[in-house]
C-alpha positions in Angstrom: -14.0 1.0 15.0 -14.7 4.3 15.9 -11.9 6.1 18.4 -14.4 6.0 21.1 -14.2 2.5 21.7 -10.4 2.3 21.3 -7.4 3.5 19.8 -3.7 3.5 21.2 -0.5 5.3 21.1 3.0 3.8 21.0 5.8 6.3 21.8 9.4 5.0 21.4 12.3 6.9 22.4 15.9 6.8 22.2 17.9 9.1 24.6 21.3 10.4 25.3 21.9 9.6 28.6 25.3 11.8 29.8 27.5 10.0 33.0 28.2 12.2 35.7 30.6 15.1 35.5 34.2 14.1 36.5 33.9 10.8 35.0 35.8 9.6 31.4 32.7 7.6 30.3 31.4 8.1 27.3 27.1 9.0 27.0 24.9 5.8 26.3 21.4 5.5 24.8 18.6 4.7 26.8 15.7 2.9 24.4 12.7 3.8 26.2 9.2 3.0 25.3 5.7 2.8 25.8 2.1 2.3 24.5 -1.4 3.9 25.9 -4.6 2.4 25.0 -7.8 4.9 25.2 -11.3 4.4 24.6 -14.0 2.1 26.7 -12.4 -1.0 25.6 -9.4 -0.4 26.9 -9.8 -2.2 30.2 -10.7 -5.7 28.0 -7.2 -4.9 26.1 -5.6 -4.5 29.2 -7.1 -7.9 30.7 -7.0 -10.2 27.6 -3.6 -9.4 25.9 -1.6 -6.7 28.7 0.9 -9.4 29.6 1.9 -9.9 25.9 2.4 -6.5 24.9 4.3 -6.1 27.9 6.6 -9.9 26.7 6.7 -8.3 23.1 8.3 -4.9 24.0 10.8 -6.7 26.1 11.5 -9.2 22.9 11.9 -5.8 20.9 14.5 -4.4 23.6 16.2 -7.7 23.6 17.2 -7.3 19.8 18.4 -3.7 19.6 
């Protein structure tokens, strides 16, 4: 399929996340994540299947 029509990105990220100054926490990781879909089919993606990419990234986070 040519990239015209449709191609994605996924981006996953895991961050330091510092507490604020003064405090005796220790930093945490923040997982963050995200996925783009390009292309003139992108629209149908988002209609058809948006709710279960959105459900399967959650699943993922769930089992870090």
């Amino acid at each position: 399929m040519p990239n015209w029509m449709l191609r994605c990105e996924r981006v996953q990220e895991c961050v330091e996340v510092h507490p604020p100054s003064g405090t005796l926490d220790e930093p945490q990781t923040a997982y963050q994540f995200w996925e783009t879909f390009y292309g003139v089919l992108a629209p149908v993606v988002k209609a058809a299947a948006g709710s279960q990419i959105v459900r399967g990234f959650d699943v993922w986070m769930e089992g870090l």
